[in-house]
DSSP file (Angstrom, degrees, kcal/mol; ACC not computed):
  #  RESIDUE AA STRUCTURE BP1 BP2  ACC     N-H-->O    O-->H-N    N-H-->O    O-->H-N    TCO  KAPPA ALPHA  PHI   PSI    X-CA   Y-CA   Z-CA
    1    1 A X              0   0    0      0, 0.0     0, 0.0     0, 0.0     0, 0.0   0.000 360.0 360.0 360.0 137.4    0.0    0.0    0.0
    2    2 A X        -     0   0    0      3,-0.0   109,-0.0     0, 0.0     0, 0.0   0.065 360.0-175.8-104.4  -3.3    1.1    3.3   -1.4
    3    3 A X        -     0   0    0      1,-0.1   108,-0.1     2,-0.1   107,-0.1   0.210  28.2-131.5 -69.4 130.3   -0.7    6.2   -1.1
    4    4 A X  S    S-     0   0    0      1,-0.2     2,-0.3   106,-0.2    -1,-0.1   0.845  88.3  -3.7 -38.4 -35.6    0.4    9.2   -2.7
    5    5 A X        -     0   0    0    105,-0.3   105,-1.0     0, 0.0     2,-0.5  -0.993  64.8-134.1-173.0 136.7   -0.1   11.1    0.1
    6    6 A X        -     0   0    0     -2,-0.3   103,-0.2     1,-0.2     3,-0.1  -0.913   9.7-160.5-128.1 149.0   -1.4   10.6    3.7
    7    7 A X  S    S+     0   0    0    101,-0.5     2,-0.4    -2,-0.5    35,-0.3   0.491  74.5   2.8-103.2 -10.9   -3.6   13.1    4.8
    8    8 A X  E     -A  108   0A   0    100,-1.1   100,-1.3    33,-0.1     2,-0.3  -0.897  62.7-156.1-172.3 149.2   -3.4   12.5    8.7
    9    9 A X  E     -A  107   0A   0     -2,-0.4     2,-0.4    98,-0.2    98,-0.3  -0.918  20.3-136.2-140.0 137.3   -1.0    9.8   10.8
   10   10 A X    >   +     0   0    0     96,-2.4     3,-1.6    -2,-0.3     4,-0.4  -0.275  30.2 173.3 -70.5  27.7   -2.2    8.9   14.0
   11   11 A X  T 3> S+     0   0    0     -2,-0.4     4,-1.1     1,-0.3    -1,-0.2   0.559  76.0  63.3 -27.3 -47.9    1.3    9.2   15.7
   12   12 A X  H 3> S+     0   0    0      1,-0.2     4,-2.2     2,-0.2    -1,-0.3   0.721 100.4  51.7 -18.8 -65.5   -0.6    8.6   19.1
   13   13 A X  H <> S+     0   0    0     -3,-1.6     4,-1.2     2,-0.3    -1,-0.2   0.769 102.8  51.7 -21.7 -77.2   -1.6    5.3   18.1
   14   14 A X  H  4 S+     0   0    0     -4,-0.4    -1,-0.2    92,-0.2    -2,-0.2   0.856 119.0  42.1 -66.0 -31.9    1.8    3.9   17.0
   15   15 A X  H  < S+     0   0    0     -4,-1.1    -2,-0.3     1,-0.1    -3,-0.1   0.988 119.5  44.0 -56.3 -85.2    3.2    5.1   20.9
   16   16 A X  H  < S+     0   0    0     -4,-2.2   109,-0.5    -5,-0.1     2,-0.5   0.731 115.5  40.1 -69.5  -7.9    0.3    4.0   22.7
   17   17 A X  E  <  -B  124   0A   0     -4,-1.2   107,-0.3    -5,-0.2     2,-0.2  -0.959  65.7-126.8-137.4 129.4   -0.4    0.6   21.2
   18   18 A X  E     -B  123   0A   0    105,-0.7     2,-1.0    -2,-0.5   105,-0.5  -0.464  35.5-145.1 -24.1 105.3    1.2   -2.6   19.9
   19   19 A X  E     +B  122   0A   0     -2,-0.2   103,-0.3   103,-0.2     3,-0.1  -0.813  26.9 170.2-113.6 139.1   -0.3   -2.8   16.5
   20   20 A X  E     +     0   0A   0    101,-1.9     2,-0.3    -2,-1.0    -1,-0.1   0.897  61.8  18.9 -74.9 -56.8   -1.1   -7.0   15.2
   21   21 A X  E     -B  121   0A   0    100,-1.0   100,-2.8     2,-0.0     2,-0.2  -0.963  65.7-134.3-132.6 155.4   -2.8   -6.7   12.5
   22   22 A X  E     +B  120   0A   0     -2,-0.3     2,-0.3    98,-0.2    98,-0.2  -0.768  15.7 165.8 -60.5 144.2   -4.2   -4.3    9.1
   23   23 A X  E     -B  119   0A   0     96,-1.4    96,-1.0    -2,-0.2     2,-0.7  -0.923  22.3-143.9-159.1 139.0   -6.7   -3.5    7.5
   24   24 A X  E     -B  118   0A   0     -2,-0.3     2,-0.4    94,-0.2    94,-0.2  -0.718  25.0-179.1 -92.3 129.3   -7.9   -0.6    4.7
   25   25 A X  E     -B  117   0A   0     92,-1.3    92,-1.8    -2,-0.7     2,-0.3  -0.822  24.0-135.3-108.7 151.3  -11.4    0.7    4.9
   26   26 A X  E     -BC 116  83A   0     57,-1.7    57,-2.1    -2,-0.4     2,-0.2  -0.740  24.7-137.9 -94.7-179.9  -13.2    3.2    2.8
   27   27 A X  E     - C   0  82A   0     88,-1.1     2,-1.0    -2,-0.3    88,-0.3  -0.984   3.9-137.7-128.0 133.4  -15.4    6.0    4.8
   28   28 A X        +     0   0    0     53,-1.0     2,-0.4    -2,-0.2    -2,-0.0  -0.849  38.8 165.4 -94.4 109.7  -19.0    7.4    3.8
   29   29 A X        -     0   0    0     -2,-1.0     2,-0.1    86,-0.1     5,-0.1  -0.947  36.3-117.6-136.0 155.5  -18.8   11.0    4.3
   30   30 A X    >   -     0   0    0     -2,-0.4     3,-1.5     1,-0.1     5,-0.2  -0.397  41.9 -96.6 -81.9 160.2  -21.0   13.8    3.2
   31   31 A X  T 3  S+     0   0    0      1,-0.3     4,-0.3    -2,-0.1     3,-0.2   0.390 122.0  56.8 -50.9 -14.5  -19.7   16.4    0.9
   32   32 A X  T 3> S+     0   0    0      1,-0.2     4,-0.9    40,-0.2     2,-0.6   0.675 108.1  61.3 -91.2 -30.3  -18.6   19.2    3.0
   33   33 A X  T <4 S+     0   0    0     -3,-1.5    -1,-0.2     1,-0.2    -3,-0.1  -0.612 105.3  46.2 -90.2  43.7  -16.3   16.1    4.9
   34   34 A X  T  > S+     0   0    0     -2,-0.6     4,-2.4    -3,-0.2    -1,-0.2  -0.084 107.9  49.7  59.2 -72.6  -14.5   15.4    2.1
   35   35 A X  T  4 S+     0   0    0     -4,-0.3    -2,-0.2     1,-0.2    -3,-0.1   0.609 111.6  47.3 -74.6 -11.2  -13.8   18.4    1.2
   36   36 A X  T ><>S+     0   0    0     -4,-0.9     3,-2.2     2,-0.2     5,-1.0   0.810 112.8  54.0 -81.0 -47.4  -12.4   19.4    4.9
   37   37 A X  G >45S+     0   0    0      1,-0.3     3,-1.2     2,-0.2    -2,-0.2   0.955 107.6  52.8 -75.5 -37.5  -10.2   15.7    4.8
   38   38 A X  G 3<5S+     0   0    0     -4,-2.4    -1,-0.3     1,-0.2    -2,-0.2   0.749 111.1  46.8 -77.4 -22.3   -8.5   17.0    1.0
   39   39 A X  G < 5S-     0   0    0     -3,-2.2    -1,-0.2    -5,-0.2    -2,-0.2   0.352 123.7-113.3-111.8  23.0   -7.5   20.3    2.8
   40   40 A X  T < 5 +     0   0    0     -3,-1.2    -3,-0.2    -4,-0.3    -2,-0.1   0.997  68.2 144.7  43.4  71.2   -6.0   18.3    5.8
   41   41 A X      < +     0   0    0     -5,-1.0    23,-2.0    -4,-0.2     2,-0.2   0.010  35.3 112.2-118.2  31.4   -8.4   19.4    8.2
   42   42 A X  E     -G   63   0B   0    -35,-0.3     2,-0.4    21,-0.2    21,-0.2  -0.576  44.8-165.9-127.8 137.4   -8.6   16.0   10.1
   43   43 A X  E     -G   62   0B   0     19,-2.4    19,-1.4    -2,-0.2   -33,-0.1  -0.958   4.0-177.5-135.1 124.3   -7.5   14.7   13.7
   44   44 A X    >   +     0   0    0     -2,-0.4     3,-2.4    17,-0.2    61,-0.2   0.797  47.3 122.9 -91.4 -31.0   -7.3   10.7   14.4
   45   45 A X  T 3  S+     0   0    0      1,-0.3     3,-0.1    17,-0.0    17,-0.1  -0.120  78.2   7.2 -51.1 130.9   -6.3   11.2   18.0
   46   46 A X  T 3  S+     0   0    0      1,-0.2    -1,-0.3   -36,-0.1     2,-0.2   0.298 103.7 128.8  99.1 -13.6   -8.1   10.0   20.4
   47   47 A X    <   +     0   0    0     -3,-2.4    58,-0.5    15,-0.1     2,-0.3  -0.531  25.3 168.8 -89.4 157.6  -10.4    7.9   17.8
   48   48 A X  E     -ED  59 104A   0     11,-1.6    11,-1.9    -2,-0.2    56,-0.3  -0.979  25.1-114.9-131.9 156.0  -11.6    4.3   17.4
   49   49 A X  E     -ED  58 103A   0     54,-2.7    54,-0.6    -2,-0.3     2,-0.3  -0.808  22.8-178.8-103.0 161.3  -13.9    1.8   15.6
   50   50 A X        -     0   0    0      7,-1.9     2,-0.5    -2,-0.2     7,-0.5  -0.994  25.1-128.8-122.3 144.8  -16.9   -0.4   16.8
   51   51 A X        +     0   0    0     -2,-0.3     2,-0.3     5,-0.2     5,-0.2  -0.749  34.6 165.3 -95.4 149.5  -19.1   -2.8   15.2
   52   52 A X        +     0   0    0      3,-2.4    -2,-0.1    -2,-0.5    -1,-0.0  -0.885  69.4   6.5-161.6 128.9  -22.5   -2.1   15.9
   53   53 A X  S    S-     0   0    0     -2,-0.3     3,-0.1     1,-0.2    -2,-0.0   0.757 127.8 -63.7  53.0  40.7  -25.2   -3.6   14.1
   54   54 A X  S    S+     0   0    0      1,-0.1     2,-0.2    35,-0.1    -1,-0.2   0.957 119.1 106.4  52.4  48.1  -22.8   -6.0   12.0
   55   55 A X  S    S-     0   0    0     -5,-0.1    -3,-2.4    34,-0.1    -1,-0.1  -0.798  70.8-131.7-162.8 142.3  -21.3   -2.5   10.6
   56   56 A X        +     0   0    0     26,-0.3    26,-1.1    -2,-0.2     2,-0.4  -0.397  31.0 175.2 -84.0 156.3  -18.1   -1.0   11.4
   57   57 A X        -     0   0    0     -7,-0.5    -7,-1.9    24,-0.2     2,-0.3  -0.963  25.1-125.7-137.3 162.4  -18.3    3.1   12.4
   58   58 A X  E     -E   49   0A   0     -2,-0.4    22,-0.7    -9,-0.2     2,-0.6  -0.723  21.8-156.6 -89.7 138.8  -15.5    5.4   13.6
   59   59 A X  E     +E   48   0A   0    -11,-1.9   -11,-1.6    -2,-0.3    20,-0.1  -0.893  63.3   7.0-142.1 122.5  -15.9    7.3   16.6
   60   60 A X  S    S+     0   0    0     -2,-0.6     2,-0.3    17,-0.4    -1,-0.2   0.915  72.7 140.8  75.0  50.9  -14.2   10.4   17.7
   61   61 A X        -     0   0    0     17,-0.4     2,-0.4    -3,-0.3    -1,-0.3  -0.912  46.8-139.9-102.9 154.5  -12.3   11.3   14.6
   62   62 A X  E     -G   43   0B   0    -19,-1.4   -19,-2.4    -2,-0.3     2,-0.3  -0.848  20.9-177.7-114.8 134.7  -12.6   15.3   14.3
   63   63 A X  E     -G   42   0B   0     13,-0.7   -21,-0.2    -2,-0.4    15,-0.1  -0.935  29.7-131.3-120.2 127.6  -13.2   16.6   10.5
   64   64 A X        -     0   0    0    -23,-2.0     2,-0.3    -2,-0.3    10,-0.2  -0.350  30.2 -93.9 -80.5 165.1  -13.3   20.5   10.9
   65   65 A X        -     0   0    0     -2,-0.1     2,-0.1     8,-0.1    -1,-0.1  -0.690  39.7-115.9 -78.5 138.7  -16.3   22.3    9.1
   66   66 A X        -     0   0    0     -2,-0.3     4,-0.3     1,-0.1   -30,-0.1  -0.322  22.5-130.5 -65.8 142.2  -15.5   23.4    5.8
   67   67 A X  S >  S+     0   0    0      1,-0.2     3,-1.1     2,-0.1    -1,-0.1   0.899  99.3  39.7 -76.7 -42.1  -15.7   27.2    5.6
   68   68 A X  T 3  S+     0   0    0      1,-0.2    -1,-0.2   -36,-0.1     4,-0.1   0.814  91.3 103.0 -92.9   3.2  -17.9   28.0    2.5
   69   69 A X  T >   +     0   0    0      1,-0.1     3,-0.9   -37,-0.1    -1,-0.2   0.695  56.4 177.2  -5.1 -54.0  -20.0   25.2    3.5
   70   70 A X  G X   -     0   0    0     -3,-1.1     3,-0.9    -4,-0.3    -1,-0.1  -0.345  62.5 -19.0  68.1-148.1  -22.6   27.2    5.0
   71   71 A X  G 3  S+     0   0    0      1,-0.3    -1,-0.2    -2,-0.0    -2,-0.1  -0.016 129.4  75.0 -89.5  22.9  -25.8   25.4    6.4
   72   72 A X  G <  S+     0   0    0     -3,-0.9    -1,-0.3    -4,-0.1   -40,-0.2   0.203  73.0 116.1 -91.2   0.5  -24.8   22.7    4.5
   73   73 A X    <   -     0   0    0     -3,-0.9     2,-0.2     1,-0.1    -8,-0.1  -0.271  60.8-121.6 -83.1 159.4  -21.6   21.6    7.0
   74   74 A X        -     0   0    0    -10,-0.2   -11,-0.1   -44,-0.1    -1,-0.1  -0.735  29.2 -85.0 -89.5 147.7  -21.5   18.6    8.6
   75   75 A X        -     0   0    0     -2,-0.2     3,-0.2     1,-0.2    -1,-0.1  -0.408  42.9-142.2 -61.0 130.6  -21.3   17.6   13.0
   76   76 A X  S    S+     0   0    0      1,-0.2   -13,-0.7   -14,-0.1    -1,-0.2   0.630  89.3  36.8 -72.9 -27.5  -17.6   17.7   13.1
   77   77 A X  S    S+     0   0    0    -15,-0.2   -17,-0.4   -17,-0.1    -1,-0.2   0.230  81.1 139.6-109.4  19.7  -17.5   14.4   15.7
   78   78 A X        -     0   0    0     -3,-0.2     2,-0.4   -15,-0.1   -17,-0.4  -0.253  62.3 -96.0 -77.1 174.4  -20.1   12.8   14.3
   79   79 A X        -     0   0    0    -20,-0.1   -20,-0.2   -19,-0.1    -1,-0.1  -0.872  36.0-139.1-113.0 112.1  -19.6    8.6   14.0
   80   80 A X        -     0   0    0    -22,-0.7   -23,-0.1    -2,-0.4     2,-0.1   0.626   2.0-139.7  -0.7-106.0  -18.3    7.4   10.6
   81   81 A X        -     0   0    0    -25,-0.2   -53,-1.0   -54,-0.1     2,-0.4   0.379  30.9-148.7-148.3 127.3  -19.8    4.1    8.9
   82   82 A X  E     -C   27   0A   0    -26,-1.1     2,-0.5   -55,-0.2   -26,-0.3  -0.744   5.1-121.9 -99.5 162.4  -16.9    2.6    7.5
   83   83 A X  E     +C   26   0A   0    -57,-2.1   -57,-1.7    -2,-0.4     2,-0.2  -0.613  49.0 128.6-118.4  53.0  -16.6    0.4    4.3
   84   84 A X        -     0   0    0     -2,-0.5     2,-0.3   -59,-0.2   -59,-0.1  -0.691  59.2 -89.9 -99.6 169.6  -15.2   -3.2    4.5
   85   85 A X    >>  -     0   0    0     -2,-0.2     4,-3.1     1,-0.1     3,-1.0  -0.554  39.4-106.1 -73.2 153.2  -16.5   -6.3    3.3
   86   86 A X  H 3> S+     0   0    0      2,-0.3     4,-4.5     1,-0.3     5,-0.2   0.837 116.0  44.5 -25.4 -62.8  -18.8   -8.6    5.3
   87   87 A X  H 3> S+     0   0    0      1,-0.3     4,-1.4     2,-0.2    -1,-0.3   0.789 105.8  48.8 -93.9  -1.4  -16.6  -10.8    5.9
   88   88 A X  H <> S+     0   0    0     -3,-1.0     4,-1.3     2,-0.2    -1,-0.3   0.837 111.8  62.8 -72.8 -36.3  -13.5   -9.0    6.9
   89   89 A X  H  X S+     0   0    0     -4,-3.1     4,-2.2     1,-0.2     5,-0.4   0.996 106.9  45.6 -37.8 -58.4  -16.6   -7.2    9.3
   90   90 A X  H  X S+     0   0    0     -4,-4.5     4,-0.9    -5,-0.3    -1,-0.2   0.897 110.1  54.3 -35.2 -49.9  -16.9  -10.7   10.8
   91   91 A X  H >X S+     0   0    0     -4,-1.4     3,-2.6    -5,-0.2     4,-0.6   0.969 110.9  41.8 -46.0 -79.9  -13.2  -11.1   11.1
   92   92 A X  H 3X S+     0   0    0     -4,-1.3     4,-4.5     1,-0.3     3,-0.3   0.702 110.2  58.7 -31.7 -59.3  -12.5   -8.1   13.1
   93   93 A X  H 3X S+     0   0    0     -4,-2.2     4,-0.8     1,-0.3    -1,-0.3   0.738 108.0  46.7 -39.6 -40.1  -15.5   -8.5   15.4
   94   94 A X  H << S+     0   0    0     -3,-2.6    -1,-0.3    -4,-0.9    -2,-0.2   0.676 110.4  48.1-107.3  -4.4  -14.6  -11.3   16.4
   95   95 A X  H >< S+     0   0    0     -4,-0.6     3,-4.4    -3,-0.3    -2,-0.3   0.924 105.2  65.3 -69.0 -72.7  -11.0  -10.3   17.0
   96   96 A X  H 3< S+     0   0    0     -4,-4.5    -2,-0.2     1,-0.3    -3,-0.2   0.657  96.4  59.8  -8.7 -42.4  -12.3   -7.3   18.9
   97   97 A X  T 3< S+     0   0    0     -4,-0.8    -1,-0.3    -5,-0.2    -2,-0.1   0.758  74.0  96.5 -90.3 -16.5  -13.7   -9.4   21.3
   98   98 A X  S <  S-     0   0    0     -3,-4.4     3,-0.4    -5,-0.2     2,-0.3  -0.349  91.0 -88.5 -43.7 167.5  -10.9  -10.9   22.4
   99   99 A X  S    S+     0   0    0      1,-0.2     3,-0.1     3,-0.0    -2,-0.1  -0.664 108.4  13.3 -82.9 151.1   -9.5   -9.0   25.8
  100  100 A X  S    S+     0   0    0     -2,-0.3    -1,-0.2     1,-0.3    24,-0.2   0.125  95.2 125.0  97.0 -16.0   -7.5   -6.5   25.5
  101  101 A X        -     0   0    0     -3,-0.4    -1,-0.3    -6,-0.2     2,-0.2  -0.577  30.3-174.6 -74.1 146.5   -7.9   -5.7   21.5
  102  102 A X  E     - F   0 122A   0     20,-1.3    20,-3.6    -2,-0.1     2,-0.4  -0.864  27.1-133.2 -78.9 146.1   -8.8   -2.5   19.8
  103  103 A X  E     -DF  49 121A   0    -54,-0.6   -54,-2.7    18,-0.2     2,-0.3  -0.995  33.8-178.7-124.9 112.7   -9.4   -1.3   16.4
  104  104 A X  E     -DF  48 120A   0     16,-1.2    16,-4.9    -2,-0.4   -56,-0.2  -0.894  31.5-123.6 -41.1  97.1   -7.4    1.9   16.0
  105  105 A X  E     - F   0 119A   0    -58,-0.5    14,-0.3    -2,-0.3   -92,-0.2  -0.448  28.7-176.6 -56.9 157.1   -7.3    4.3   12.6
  106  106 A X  E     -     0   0A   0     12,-1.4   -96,-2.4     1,-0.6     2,-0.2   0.724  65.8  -7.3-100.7 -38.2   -3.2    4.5   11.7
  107  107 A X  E     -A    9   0A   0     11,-0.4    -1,-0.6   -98,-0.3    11,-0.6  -0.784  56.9-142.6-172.0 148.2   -3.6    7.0    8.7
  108  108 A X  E     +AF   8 117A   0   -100,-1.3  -100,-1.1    -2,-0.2  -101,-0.5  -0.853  35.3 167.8-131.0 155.7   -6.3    8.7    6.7
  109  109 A X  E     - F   0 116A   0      7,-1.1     7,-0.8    -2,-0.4     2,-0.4  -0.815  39.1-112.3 177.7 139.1   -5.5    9.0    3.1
  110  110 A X  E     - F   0 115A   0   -105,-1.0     2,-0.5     5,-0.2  -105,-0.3  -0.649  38.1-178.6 -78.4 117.1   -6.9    9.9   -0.6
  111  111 A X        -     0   0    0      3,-1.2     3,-0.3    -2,-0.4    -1,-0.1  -0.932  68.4 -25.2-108.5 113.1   -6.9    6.8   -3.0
  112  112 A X  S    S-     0   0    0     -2,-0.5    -1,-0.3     1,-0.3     3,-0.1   0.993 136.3 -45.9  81.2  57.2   -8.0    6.6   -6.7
  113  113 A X  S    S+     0   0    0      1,-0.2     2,-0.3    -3,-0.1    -1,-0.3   0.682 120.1 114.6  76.0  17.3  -10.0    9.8   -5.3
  114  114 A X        -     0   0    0     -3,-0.3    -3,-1.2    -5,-0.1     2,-0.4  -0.920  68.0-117.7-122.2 152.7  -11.1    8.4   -2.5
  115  115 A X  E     + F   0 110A   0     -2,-0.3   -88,-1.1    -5,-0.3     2,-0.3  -0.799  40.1 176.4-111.3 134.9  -10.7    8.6    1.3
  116  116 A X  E     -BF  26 109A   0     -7,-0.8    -7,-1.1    -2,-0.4     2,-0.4  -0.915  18.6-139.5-121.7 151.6   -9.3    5.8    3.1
  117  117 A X  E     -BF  25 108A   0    -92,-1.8   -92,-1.3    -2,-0.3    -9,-0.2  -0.884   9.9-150.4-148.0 146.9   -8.1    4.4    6.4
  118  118 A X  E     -B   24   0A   0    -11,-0.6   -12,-1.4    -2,-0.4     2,-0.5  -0.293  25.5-171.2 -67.4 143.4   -5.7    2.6    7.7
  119  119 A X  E     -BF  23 105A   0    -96,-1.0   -96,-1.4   -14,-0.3     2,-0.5  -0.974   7.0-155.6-137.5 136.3   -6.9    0.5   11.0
  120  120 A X  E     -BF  22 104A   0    -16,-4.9   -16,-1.2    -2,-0.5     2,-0.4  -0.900  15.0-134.6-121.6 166.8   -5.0   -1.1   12.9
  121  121 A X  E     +BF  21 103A   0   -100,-2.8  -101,-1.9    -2,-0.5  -100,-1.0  -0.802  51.0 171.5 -78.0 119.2   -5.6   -4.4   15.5
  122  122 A X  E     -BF  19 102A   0    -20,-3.6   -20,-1.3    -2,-0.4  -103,-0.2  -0.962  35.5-146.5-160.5 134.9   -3.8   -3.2   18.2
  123  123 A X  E     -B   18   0A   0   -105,-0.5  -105,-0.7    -2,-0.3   -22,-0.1  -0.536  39.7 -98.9 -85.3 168.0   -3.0   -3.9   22.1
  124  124 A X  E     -B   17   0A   0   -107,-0.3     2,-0.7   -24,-0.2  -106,-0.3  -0.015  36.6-125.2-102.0 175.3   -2.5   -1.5   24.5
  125  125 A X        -     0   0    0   -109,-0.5     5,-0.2  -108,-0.1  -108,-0.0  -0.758  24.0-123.5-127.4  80.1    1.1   -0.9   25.2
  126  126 A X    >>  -     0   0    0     -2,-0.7     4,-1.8     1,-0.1     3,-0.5   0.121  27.0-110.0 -25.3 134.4    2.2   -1.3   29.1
  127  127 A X  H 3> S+     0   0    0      1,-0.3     4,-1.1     2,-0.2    -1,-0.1   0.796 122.6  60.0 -49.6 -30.4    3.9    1.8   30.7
  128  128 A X  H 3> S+     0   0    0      2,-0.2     4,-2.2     1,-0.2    -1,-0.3   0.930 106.1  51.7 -85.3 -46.0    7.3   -0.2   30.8
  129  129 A X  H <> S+     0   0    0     -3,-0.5     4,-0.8     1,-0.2    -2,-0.2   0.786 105.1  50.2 -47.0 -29.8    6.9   -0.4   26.7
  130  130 A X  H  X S+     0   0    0     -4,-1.8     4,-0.6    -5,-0.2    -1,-0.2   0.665 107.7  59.2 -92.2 -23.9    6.4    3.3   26.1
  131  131 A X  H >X S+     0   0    0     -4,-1.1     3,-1.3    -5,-0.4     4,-0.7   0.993 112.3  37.5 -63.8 -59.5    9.7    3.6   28.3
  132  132 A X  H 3X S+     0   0    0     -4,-2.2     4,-1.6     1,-0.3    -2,-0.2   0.585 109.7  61.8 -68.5 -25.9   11.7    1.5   25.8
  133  133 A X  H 3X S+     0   0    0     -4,-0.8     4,-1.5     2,-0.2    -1,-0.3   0.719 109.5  37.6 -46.9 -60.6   10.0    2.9   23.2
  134  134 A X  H <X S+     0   0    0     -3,-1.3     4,-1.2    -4,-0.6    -2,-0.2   0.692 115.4  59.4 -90.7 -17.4   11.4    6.5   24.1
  135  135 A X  H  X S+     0   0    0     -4,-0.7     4,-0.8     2,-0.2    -2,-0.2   0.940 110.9  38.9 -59.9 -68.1   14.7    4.7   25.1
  136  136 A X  H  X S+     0   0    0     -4,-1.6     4,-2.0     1,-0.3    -2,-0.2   0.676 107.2  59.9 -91.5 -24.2   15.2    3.4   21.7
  137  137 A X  H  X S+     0   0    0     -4,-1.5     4,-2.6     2,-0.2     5,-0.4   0.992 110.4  54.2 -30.6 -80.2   13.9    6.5   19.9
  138  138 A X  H  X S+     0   0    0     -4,-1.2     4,-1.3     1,-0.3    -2,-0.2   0.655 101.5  47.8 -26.2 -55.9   17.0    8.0   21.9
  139  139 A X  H >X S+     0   0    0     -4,-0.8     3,-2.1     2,-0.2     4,-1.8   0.977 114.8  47.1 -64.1 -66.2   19.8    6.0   21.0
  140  140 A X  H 3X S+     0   0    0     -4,-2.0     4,-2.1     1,-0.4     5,-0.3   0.786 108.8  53.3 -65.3 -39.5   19.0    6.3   17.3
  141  141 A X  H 3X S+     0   0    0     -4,-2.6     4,-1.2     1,-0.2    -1,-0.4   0.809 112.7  41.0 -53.3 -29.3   18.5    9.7   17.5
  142  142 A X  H <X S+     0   0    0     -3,-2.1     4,-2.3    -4,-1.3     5,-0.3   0.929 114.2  59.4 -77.1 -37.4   22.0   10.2   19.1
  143  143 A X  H  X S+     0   0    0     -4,-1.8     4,-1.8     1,-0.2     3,-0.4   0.899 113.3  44.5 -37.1 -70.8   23.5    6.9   16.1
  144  144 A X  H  X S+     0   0    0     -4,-2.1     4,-1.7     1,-0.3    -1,-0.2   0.591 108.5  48.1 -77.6 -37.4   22.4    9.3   13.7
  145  145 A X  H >X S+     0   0    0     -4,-1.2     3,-1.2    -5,-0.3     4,-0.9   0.997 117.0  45.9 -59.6 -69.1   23.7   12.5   15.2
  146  146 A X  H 3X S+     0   0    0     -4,-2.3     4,-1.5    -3,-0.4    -2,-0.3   0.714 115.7  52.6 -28.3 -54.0   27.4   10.8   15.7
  147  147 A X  H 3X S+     0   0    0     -4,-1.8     4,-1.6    -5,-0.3    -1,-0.3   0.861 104.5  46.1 -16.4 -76.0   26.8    9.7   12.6
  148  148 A X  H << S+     0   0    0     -4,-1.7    -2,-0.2    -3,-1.2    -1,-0.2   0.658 114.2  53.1 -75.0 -32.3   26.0   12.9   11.0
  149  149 A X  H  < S+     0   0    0     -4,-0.9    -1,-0.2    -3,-0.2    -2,-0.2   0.818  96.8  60.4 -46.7 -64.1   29.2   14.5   12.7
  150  150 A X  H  <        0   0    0     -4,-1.5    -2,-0.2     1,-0.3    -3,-0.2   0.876 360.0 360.0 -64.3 -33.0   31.7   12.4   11.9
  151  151 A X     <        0   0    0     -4,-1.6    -1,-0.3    -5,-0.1    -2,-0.2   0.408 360.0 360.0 -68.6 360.0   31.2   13.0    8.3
């Protein structure tokens, strides 16, 4: 997967969580929402999916209101319907229930003209993980520096 250009990264996401598995979704959004996610007016923090009623939605991703919208904008937090097939719904769901699992957006992003997102499977990341995490961050940044010096 490719995308020319990713309109949002969930940086949160990859820190706070272990992620297992992928999966690409499309998103049904109204026309003012669209037009907000092409001018990279989008926040993934803090969001997630659920299935509810054998259909996936997204919940608590922020699309800002489009400015010449008008009375035409759309609820900026409003819940998503996501786009997979049946039976990757099935899959997930029944991953989902396992304990401890979450379905996490990674990325938003425009494909073939379309708005996409990345989800990832993802466990929660223990406090002693997010240390090492910032540890290993550290080091490289310092390889890289040393690195960058010596030449």
């Amino acid at each position: 997967m490719s995308p020319a250009k990713y309109i949002s990264v969930n940086r949160q996401a990859f820190f706070n969580y272990e992620v297992l598995e992928r999966y690409e979704a499309g998103l049904e959004l109204t026309g003012t929402e669209i037009k907000s996610i092409r001018a990279s007016r989008v926040d993934l923090r803090g969001s997630y999916a659920r299935v509810h009623n054998n259909e996936l939605w997204l919940y608590g991703m922020h699309i800002s209101l489009y400015d010449p919208g008008g009375v035409h904008n759309h609820d900026p937090k409003r819940p998503r319907k996501l786009l997979l097939h049946r039976n990757e719904i099935i899959e997930v769901a029944g991953k989902i229930s396992q304990r401890g699992l979450t379905l996490v957006p990674l990325r938003l992003y425009v494909k073939k003209h379309w708005a996409k997102v990345e989800l990832g499977l993802a466990r929660g990341k223990r406090k002693y993980d997010k240390r090492r995490a910032i540890i290993e961050r550290d080091r490289d940044r310092e390889a890289r520096r040393a690195i960058r010096q010596a030449v």
